[in-house]
N, CA, C and O atoms as CSV, one atom per row, in Angstrom:
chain,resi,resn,atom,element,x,y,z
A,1,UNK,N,N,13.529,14.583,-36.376
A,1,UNK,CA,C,14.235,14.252,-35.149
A,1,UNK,C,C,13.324,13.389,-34.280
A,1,UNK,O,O,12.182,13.783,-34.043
A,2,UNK,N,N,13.680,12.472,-33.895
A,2,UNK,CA,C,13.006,11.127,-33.271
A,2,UNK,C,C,12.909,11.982,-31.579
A,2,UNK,O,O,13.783,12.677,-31.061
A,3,UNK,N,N,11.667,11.654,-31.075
A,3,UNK,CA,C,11.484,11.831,-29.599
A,3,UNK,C,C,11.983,10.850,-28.487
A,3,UNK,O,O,11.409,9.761,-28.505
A,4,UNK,N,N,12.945,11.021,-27.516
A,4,UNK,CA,C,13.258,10.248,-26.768
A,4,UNK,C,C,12.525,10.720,-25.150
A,4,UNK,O,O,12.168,11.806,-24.693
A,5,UNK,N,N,12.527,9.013,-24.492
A,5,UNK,CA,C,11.518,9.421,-23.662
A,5,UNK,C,C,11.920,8.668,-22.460
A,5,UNK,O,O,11.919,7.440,-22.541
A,6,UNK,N,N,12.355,9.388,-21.062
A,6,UNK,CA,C,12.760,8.707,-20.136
A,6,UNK,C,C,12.223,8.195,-19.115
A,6,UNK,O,O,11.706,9.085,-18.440
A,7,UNK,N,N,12.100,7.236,-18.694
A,7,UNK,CA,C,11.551,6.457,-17.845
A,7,UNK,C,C,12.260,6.485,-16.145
A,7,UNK,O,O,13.446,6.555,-15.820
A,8,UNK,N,N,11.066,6.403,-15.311
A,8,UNK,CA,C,11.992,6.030,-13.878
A,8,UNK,C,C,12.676,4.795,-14.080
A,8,UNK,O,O,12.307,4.032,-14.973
A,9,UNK,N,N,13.603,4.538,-13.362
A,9,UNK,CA,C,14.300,2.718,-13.173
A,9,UNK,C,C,14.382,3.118,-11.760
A,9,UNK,O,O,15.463,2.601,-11.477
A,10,UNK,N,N,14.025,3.619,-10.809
A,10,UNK,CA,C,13.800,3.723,-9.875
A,10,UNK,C,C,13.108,2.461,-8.937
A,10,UNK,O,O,13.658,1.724,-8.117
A,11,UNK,N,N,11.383,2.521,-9.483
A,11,UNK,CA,C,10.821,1.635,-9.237
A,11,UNK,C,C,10.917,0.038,-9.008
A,11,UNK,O,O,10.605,-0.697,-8.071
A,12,UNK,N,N,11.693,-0.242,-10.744
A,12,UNK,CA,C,11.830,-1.086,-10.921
A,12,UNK,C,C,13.260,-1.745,-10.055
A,12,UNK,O,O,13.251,-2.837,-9.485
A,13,UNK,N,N,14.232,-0.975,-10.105
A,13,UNK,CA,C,15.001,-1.249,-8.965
A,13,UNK,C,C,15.223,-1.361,-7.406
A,13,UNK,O,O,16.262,-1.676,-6.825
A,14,UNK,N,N,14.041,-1.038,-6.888
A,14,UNK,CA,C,13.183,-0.938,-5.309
A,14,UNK,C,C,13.365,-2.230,-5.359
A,14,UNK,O,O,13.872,-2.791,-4.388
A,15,UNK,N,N,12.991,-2.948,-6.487
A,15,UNK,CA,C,12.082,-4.135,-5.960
A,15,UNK,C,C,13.840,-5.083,-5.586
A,15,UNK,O,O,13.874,-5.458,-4.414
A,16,UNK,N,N,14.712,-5.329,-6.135
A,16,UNK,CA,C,16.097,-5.628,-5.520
A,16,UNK,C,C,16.698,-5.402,-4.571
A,16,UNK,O,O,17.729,-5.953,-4.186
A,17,UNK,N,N,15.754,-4.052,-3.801
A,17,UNK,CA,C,16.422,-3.586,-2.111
A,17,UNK,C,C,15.816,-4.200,-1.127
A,17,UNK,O,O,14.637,-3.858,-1.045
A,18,UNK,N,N,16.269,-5.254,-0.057
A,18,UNK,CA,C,15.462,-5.532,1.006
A,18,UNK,C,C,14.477,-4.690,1.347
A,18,UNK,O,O,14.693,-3.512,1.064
A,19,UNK,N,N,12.963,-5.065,2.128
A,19,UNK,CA,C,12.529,-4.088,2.602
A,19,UNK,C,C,12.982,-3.254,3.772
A,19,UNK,O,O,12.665,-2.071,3.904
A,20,UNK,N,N,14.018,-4.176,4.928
A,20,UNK,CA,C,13.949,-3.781,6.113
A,20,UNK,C,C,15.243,-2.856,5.652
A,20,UNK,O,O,15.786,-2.213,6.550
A,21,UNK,N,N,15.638,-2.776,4.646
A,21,UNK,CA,C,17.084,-1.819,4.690
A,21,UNK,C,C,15.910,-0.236,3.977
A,21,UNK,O,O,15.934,0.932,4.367
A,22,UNK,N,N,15.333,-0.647,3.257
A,22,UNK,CA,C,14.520,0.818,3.067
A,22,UNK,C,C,13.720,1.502,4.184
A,22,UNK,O,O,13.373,2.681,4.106
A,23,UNK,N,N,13.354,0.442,5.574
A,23,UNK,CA,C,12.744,0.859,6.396
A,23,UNK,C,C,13.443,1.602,7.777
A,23,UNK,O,O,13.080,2.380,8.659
A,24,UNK,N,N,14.809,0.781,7.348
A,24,UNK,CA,C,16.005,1.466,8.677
A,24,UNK,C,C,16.224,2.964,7.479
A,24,UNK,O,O,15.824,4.075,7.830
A,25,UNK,N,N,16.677,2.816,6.553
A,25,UNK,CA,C,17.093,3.834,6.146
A,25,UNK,C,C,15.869,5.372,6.187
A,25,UNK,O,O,16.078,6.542,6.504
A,26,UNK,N,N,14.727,4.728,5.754
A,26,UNK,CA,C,13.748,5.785,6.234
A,26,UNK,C,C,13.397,6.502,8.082
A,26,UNK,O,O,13.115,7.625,8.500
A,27,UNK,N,N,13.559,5.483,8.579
A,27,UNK,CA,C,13.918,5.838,9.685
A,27,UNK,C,C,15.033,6.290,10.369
A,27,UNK,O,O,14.736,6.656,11.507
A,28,UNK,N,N,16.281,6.408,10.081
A,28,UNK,CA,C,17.529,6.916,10.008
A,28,UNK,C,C,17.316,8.936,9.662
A,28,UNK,O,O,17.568,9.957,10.302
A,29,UNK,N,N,16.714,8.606,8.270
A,29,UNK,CA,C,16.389,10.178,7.966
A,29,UNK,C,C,15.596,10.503,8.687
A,29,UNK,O,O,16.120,11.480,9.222
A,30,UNK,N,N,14.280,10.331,9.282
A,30,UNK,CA,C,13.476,10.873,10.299
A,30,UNK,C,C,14.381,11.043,11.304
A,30,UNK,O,O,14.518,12.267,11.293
A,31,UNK,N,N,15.015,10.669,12.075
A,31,UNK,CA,C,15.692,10.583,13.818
A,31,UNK,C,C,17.145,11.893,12.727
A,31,UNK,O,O,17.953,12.427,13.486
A,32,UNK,N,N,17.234,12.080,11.914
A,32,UNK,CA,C,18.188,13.699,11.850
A,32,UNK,C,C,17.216,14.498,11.482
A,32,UNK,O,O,17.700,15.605,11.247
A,33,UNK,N,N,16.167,14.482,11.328
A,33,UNK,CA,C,15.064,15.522,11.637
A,33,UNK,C,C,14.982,16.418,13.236
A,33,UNK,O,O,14.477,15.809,14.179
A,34,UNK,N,N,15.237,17.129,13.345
A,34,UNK,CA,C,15.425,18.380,14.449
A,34,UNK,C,C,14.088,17.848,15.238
A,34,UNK,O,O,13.386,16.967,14.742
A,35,UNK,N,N,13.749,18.531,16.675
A,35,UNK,CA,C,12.872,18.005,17.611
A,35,UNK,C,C,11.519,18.444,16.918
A,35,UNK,O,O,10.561,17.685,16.770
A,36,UNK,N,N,11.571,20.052,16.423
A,36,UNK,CA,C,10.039,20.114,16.039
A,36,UNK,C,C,9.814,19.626,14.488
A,36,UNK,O,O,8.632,19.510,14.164
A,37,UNK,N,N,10.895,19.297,13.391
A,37,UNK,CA,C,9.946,18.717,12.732
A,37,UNK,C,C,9.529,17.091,12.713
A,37,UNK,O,O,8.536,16.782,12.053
A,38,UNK,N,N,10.064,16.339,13.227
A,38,UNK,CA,C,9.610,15.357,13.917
A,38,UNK,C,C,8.433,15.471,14.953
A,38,UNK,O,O,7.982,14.341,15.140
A,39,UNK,N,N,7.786,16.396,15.676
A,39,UNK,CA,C,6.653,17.128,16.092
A,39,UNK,C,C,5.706,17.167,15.025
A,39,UNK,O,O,4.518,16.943,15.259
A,40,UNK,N,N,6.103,17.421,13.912
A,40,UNK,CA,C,5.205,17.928,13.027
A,40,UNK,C,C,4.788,16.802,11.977
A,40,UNK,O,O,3.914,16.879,11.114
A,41,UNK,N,N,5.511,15.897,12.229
A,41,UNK,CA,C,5.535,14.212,11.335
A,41,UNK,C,C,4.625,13.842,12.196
A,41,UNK,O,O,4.783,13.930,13.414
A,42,UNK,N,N,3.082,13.174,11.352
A,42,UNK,CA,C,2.306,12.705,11.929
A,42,UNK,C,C,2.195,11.224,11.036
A,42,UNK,O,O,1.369,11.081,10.135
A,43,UNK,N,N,3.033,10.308,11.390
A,43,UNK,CA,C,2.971,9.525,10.663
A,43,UNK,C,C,2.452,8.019,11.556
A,43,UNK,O,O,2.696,7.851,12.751
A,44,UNK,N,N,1.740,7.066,10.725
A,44,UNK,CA,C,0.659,5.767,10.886
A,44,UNK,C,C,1.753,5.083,12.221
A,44,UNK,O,O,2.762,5.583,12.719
A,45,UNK,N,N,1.283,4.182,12.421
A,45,UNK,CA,C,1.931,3.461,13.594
A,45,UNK,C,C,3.069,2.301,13.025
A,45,UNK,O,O,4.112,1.854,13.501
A,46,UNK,N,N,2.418,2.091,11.934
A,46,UNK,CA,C,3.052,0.806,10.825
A,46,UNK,C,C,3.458,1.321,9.553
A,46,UNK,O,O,2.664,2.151,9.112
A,47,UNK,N,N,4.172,1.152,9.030
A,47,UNK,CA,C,4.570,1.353,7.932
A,47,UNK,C,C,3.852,0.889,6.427
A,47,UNK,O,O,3.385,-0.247,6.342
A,48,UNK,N,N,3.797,1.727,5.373
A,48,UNK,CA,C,2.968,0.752,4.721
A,48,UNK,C,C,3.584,0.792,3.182
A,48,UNK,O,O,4.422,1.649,2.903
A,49,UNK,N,N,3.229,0.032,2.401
A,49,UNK,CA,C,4.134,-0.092,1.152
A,49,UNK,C,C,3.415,0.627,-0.165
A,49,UNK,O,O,2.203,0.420,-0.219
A,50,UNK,N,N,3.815,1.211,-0.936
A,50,UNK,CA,C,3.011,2.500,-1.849
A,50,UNK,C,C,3.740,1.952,-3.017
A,50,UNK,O,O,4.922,1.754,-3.299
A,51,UNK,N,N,2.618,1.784,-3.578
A,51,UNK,CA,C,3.155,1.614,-5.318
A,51,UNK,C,C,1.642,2.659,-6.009
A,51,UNK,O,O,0.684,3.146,-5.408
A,52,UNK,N,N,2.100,2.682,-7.812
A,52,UNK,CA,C,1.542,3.059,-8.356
A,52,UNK,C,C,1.241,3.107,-10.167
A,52,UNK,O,O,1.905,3.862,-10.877
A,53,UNK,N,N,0.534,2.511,-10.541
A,53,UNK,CA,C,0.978,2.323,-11.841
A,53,UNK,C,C,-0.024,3.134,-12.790
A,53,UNK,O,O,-1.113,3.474,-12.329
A,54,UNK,N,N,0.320,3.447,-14.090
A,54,UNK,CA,C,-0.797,3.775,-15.072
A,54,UNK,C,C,-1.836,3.025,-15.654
A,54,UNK,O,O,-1.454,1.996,-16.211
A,55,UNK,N,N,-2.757,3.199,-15.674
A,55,UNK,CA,C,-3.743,2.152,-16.700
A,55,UNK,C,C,-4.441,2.550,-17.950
A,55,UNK,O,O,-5.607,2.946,-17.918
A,56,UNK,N,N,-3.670,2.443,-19.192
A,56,UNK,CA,C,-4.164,2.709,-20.352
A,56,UNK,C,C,-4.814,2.335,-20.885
A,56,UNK,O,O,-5.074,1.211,-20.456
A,57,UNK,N,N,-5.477,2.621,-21.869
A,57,UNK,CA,C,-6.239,1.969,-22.500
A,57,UNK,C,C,-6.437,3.456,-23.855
A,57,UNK,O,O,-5.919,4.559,-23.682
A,58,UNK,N,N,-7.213,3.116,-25.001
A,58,UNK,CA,C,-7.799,3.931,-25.979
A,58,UNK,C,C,-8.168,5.402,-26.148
A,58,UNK,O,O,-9.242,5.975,-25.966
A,59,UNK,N,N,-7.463,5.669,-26.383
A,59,UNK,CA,C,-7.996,7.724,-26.249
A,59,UNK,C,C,-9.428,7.602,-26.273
A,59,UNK,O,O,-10.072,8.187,-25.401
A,60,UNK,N,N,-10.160,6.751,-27.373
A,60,UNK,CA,C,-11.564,6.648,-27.356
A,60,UNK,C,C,-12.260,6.723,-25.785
A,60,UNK,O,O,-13.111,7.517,-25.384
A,61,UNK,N,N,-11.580,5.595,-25.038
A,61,UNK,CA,C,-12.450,5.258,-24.088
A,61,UNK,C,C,-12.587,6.384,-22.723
A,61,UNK,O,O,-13.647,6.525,-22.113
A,62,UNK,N,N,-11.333,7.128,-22.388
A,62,UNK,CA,C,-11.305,8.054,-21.968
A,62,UNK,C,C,-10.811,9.544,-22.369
A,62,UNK,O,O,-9.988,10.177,-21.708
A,63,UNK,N,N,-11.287,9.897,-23.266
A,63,UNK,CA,C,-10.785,11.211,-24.058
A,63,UNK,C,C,-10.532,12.578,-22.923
A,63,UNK,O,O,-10.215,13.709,-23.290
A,64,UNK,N,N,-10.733,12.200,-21.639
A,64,UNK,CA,C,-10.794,13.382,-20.333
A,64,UNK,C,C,-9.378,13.293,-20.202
A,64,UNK,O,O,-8.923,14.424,-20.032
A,65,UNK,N,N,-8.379,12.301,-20.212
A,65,UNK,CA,C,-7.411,11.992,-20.039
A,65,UNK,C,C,-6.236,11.085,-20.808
A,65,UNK,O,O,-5.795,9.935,-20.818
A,66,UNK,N,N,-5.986,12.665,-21.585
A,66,UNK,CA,C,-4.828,11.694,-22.674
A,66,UNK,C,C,-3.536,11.097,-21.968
A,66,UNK,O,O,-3.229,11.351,-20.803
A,67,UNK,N,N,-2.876,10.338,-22.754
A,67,UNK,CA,C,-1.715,9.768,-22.284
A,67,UNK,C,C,-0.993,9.556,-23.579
A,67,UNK,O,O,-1.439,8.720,-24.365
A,68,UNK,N,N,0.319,10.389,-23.932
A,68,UNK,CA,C,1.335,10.007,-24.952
A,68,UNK,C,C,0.387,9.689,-26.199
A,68,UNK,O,O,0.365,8.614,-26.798
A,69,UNK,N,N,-0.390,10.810,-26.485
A,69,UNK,CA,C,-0.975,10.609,-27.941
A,69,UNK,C,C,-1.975,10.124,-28.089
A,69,UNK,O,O,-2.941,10.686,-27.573
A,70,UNK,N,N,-2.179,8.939,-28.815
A,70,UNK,CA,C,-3.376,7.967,-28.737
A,70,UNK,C,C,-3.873,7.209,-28.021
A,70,UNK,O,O,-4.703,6.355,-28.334
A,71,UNK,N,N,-3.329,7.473,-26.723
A,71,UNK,CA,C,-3.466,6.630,-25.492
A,71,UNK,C,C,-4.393,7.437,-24.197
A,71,UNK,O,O,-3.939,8.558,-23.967
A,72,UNK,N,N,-5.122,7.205,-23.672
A,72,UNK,CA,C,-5.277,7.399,-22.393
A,72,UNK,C,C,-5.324,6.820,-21.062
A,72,UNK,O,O,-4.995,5.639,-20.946
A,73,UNK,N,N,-5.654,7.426,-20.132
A,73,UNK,CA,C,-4.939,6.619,-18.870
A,73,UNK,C,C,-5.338,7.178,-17.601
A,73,UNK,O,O,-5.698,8.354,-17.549
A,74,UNK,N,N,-5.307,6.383,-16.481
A,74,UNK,CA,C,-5.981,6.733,-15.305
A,74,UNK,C,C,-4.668,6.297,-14.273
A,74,UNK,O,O,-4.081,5.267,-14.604
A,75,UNK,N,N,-4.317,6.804,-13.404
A,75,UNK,CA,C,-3.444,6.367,-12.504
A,75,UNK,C,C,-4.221,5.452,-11.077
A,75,UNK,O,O,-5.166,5.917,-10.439
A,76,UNK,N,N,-3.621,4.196,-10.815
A,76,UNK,CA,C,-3.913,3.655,-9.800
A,76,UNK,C,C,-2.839,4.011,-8.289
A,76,UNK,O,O,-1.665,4.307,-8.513
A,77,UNK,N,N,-3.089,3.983,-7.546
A,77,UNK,CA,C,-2.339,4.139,-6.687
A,77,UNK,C,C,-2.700,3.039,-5.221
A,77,UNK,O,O,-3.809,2.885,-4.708
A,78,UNK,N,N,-1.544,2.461,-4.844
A,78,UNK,CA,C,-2.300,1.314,-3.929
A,78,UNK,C,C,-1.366,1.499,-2.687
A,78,UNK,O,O,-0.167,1.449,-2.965
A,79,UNK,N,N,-1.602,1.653,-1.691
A,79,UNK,CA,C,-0.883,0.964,-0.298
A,79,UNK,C,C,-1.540,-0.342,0.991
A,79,UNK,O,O,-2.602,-0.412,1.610
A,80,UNK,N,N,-0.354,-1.182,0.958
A,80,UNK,CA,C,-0.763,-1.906,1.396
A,80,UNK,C,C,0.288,-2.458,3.133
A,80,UNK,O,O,1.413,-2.043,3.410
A,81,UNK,N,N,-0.216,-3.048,3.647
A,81,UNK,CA,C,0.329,-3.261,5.111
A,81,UNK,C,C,1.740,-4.313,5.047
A,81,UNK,O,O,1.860,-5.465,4.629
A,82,UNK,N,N,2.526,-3.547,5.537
A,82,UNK,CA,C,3.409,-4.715,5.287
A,82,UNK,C,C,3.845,-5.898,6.183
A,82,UNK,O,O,4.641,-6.804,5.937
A,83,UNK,N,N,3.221,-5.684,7.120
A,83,UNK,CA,C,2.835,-6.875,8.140
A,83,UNK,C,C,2.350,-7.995,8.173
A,83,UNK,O,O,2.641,-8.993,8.833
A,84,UNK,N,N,1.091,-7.664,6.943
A,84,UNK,CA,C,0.190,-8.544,7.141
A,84,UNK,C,C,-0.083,-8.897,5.363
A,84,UNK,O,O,-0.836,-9.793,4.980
A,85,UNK,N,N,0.630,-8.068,4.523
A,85,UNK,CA,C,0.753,-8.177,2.993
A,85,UNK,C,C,-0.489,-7.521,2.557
A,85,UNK,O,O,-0.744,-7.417,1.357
């Protein structure tokens, strides 16, 4: 029996949504947040843009961290300003 293996399309479909409609809409859900947990949101002044990808390479080269078998892999994670790119 063959292994099937699902992927986000999430990501890849972000990139087709304006930003400013993901940024009203994130802000939309905060403002129906009740008074104290909006109190309790300590969030940056600016907004910032979060991606994240895997970086594989050779089970050899990092054997601390397998990935899907013969593979291993380190996760990057980046945010960046979206103001100023």
């Amino acid at each position: 029996m063959s292994q099937v293996h699902y992927y986000s399309c999430f990501s890849g479909n972000a990139a087709d949504v304006p930003f400013a409609v993901c940024k009203e809409l994130f802000q939309l859900l905060v403002r129906k947040c009740n008074l104290e947990t909006r109190g309790k949101l300590t969030f940056p002044k600016e907004l910032l843009l979060i991606d994240s990808t895997a970086m594989t390479v050779g089970i050899t080269r990092l054997p601390w961290a397998p990935y899907h078998g013969e593979r291993a892999a380190v996760k990057l994670h980046v945010a960046l300003r979206a103001q100023n790119g």
